[in-house]
C-alpha positions as CSV (number, residue, x, y, z in Angstrom):
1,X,74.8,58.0,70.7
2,X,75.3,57.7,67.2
3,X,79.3,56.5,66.1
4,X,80.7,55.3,63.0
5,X,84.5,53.5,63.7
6,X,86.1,52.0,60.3
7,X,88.6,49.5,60.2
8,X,90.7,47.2,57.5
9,X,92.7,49.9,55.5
10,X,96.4,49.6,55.0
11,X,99.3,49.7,52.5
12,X,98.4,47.0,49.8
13,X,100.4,46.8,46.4
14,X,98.9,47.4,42.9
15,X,96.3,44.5,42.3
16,X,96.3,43.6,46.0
17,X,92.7,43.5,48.2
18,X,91.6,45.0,51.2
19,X,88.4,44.6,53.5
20,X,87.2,47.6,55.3
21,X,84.8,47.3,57.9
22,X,82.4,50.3,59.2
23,X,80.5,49.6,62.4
24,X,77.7,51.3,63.1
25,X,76.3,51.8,66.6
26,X,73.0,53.5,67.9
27,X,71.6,52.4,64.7
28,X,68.1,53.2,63.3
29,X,66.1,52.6,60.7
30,X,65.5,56.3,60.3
31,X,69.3,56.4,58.9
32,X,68.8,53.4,56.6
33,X,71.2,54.9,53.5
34,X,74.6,53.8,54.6
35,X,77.6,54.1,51.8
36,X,81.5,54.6,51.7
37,X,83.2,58.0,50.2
38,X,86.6,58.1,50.1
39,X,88.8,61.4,50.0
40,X,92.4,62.4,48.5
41,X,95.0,64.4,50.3
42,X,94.8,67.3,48.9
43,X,91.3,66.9,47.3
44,X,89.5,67.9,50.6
45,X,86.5,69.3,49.0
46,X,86.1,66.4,46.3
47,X,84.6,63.0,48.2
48,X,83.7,60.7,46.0
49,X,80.5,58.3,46.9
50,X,82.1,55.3,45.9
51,X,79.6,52.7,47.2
52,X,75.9,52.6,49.2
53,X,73.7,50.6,49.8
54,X,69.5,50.7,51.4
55,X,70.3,48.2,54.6
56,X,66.1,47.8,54.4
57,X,66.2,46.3,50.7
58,X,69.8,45.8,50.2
59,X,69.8,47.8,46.7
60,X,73.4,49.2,46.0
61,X,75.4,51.9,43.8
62,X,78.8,51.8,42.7
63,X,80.7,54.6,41.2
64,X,82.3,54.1,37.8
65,X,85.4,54.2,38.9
66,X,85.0,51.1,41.3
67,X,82.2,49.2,39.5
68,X,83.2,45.7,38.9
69,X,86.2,45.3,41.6
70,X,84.5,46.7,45.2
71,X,81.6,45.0,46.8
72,X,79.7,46.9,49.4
73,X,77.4,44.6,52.2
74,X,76.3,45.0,55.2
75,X,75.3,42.9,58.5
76,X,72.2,43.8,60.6
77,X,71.9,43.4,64.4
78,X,70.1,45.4,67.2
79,X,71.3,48.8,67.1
80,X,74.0,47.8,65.2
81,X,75.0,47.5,61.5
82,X,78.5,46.3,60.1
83,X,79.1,48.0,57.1
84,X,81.7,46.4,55.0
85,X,83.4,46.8,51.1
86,X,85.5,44.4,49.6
87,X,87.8,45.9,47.4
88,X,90.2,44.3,44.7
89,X,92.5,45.0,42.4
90,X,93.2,48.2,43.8
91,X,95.3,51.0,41.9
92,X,97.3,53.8,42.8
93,X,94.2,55.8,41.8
94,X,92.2,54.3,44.8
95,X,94.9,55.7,46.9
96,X,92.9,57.9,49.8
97,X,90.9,57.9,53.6
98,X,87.8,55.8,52.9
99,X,85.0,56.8,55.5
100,X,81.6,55.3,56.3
101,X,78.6,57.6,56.2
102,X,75.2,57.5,56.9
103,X,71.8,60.1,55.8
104,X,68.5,60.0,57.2
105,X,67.1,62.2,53.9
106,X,68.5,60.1,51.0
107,X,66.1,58.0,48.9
108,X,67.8,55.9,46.9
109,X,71.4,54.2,47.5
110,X,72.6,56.1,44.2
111,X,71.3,59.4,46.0
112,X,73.1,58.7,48.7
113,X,76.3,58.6,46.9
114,X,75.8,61.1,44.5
115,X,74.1,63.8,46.6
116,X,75.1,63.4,50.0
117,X,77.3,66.2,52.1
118,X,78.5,66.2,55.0
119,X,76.8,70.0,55.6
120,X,73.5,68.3,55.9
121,X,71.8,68.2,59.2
122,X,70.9,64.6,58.5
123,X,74.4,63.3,58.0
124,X,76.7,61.3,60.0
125,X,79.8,59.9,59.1
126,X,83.2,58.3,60.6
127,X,86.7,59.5,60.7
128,X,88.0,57.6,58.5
129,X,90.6,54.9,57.3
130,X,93.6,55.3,54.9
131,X,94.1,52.7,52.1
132,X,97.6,52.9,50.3
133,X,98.2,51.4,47.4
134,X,102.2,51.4,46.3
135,X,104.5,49.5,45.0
């Protein structure tokens, strides 16, 4: 069976970190686009790929509004991949439930953060953690 369980997010002041971790069990390399969206109260129809990455060749995407302060990576085992993203110096504007997702049809990691939705057969993704950031 196929889960995503993130982990890490929390209240964190303006210019603090945070590392959230996304494990990934039942794991194949059929589902080899992995990335982290994030979504505002309120926005509920406007996720935001933030971050993916191709766990085969380790290529990445970061959305403008991250580029330069998150860091996506991830950690292979049998059946099981640990997805993480470092984030720092977090804003107000990063404020929202960051979820792990993962798509079976996506080519690229860009792809998979630009074009991926969660009404697609081929997509899997976890509930979710909130990240806060207040001062």
């Amino acid at each position: 069976q196929v889960q995503l369980v993130e982990s890490g997010g929390g209240l964190v002041q303006p210019g603090g970190s945070l590392r959230l971790s996304c494990v990934y069990a039942g794991f194949g390399l059929d589902q080899n686009m992995v990335g982290w969206f994030r979504q505002v109260t309120g926005k509920e129809d406007e996720d935001e790929g933030v971050s993916c990455i191709n766990v085969g060749d380790g290529s990445t995407y970061y959305s403008d509004s991250v580029k330069g302060r998150f860091t996506i990576s991830r950690d292979v085992a049998k059946n099981r991949l640990t997805l993480y993203l470092e984030m720092s110096n977090l804003q107000p504007e990063d404020t929202a439930t960051y979820y792990c997702a993962t798509s079976a049809e996506m080519p690229t990691a860009q792809m998979m953060c630009t074009r991926w939705a969660k009404s697609s057969p081929f997509s899997i993704w976890g509930q979710g953690t909130q990240v806060t950031v207040s001062s």
